[in-house]
C-alpha positions in Angstrom: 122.7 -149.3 -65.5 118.9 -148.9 -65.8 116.7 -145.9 -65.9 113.2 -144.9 -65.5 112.8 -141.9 -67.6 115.7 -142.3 -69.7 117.5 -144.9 -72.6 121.1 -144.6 -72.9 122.4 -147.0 -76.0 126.1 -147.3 -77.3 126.9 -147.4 -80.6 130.4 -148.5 -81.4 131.8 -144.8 -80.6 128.5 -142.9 -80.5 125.7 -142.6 -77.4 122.5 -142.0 -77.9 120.5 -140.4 -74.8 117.2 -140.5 -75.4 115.0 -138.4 -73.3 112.0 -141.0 -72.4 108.2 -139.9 -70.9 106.7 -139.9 -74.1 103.4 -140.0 -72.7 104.3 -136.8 -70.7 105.8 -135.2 -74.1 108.7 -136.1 -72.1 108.5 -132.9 -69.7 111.9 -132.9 -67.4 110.8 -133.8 -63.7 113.7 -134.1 -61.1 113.9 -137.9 -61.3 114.7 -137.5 -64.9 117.0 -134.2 -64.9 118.6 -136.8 -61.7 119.1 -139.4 -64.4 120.6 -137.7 -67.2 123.3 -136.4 -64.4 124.5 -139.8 -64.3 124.3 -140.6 -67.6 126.2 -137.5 -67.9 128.9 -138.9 -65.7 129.0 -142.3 -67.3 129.8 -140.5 -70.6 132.4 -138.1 -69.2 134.3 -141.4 -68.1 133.8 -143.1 -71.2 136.8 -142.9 -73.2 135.0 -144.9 -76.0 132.2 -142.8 -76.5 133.7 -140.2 -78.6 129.9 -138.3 -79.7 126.7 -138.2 -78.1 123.5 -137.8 -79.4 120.3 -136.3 -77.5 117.0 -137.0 -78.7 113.6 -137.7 -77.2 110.8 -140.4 -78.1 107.8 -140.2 -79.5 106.7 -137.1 -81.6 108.2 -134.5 -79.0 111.8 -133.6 -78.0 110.8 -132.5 -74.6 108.0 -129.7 -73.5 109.6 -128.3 -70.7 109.7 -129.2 -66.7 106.5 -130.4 -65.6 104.3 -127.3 -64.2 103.1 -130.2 -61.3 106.1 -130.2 -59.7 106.8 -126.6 -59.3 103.4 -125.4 -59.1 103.6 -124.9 -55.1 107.7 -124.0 -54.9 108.7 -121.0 -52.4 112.4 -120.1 -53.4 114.5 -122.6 -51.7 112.4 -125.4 -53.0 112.9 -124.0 -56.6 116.7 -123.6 -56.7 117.0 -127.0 -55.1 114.6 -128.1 -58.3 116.9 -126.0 -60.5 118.2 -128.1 -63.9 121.0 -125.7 -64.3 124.0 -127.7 -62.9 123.2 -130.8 -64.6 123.1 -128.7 -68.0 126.0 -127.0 -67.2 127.6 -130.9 -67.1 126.2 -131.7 -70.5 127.3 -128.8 -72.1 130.9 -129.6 -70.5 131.3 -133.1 -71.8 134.3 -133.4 -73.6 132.8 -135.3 -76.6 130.7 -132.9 -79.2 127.1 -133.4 -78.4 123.8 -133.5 -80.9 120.7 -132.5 -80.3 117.9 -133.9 -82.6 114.8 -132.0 -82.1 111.4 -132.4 -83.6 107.8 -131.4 -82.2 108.1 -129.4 -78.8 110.9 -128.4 -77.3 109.6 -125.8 -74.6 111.2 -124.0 -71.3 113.9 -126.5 -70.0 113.4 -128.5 -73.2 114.6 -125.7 -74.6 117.2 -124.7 -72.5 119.1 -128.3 -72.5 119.0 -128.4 -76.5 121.0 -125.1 -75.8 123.3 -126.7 -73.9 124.4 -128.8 -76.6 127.4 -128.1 -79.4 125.2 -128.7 -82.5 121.1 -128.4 -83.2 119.2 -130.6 -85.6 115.4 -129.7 -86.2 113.0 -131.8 -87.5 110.2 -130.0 -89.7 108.2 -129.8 -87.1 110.1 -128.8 -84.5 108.7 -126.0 -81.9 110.9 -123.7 -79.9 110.4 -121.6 -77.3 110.6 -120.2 -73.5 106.7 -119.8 -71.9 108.2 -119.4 -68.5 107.3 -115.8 -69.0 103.5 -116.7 -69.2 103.4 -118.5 -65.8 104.6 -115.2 -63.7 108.1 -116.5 -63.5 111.8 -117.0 -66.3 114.1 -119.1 -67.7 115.8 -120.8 -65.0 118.3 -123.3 -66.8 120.4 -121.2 -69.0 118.2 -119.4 -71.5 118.9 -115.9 -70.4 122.2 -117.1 -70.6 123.0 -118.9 -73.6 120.2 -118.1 -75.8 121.8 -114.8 -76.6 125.5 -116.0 -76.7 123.8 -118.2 -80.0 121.5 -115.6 -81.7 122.3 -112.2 -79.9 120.5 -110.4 -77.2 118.0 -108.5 -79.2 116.8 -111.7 -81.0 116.8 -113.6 -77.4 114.9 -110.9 -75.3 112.2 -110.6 -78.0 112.1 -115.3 -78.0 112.2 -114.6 -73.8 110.2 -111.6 -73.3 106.8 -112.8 -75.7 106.8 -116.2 -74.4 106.0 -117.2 -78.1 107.1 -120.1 -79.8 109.2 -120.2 -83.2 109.1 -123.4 -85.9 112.3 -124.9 -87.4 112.4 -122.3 -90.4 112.9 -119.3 -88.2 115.5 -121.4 -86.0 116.8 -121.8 -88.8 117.4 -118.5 -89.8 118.1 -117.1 -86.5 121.3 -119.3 -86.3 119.9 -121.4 -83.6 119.7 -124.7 -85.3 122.4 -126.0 -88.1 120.2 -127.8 -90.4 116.3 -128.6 -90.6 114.8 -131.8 -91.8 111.9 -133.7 -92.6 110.9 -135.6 -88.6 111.3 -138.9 -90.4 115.0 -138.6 -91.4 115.8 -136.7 -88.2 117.5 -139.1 -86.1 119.4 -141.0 -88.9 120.7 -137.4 -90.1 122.1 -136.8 -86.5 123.3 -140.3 -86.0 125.1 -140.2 -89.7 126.7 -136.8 -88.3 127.6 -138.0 -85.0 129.4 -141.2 -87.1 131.4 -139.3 -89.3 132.3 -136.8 -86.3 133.6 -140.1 -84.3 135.6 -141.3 -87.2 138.0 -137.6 -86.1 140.8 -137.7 -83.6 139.0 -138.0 -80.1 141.9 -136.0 -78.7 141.7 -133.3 -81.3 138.1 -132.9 -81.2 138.1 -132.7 -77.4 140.4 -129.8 -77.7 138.3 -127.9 -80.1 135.7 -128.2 -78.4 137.3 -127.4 -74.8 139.1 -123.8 -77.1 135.6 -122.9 -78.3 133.8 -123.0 -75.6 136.6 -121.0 -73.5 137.7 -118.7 -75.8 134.3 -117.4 -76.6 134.2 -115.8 -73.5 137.8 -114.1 -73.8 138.9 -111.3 -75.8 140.2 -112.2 -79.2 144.3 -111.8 -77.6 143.7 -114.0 -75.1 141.5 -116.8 -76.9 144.1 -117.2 -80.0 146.8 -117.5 -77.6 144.6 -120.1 -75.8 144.3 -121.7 -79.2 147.9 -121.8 -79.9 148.7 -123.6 -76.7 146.0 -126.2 -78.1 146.4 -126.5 -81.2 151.0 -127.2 -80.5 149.8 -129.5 -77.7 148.2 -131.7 -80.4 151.5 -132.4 -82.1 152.3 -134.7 -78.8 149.5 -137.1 -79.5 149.8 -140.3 -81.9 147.0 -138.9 -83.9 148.1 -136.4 -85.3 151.7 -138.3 -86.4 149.0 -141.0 -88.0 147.0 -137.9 -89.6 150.0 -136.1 -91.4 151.4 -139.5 -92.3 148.0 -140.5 -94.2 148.0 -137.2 -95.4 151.5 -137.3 -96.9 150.8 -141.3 -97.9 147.7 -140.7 -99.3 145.5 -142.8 -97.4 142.8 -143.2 -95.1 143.7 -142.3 -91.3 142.9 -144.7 -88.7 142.9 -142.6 -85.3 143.4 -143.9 -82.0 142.5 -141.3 -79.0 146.1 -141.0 -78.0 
């Protein structure tokens, strides 16, 4: 399939989506937000892909939905333009997802780095909600998960100045895993995102699909959740080939079944 405003490229088990209007600083319009939905699909399907790796091209990750587009909105016309649902797909993939982020990545930018598992920064990588500044909010999960990664406190003082933070205070706020230098960026999250594939695609799946749930349960109710996972596992071929490489000493070769 080909897109206009993004690149989607396979890598033996690893997809890289690469968000694509450079020359825009790849600001999210609906044609694009309408493309990474499918690509979204195509990778839900995708029982090869087993990680998936979002970057954008150029010097800039993404600065946030283009103001053109939304300039005129009333209401109805802004929840229809809403990004929300097609983030709320990305963050529910199965496979783990990456985000590589250097230069801007501003309002919806922002908001669909969030939506991803882990957060690599390049040095020069800019974060921030502005929506604040233009008489209006966060409309595609910052309210929301901005706090579930750094705390409330932390996420209404990001939200309610509008200011932007650089990868060092990302870094310390929790809100990215590792910072560095823009040229090493992408190979650092595409060397992650291989070694991540080389796991059990089953087991992976399932910690992923625990975590996500359970950190919205109490602690009762997410370890039992875990325990259901976790014995579930020992009905999969991969984890028969994991404990008998472990117990033969040698190198596992899983399988996704």
């Amino acid at each position: 399939m080909t897109f206009n405003h993004i690149v989607l490229d396979v890598n033996k088990h690893v997809a890289t989506l690469t968000l694509n209007r450079p020359k825009v600083l790849n600001a999210l319009n609906r044609a694009m937000v309408d493309e990474i939905d499918q690509t979204v699909d195509i990778i839900a399907r995708s029982s090869d892909i087993r990680v998936v790796v979002l970057t954008g091209a150029g010097k800039h990750f993404a600065a946030g939905a283009d103001v053109n587009d939304m300039a005129n909105m009333v209401p109805e016309e802004a929840r229809n333009f809403a990004f929300s649902s097609t983030f709320n797909k990305l963050e529910s993939l199965p496979q783990p997802v990456i985000a590589a982020v250097k230069g801007y990545a501003l309002g919806a930018g922002f908001e669909i780095a969030l939506a991803a598992d882990i957060r690599l920064a390049g040095s020069s990588a800019r974060f921030g909600l502005p929506e604040i500044n233009l008489g209006i909010m966060p409309g595609a999960g910052g309210t929301q998960r901005l706090p579930r990664i750094i705390g409330c406190a932390q996420a209404k003082e990001i939200i309610f100045l509008g200011d932007n933070i650089d990868a060092a205070a990302a870094l310390e706020l929790g809100l990215v895993n590792r910072v560095v230098e823009d040229e090493a960026l992408l190979d650092e999250a595409l060397k992650m995102a291989e070694k991540i594939s080389s796991k059990p695609p089953l087991a992976l799946r399932m910690v992923k699909r625990t975590v996500n749930t359970g950190i919205n349960l109490d602690i009762k109710a997410g370890t039992e959740l875990e325990a259901i996972a976790w014995s579930d596992l020992f009905a999969t071929q991969d984890q028969k080939e994991g404990m008998r490489a472990f117990l033969d000493k040698r190198k596992p070769e899983f399988n996704g079944r």
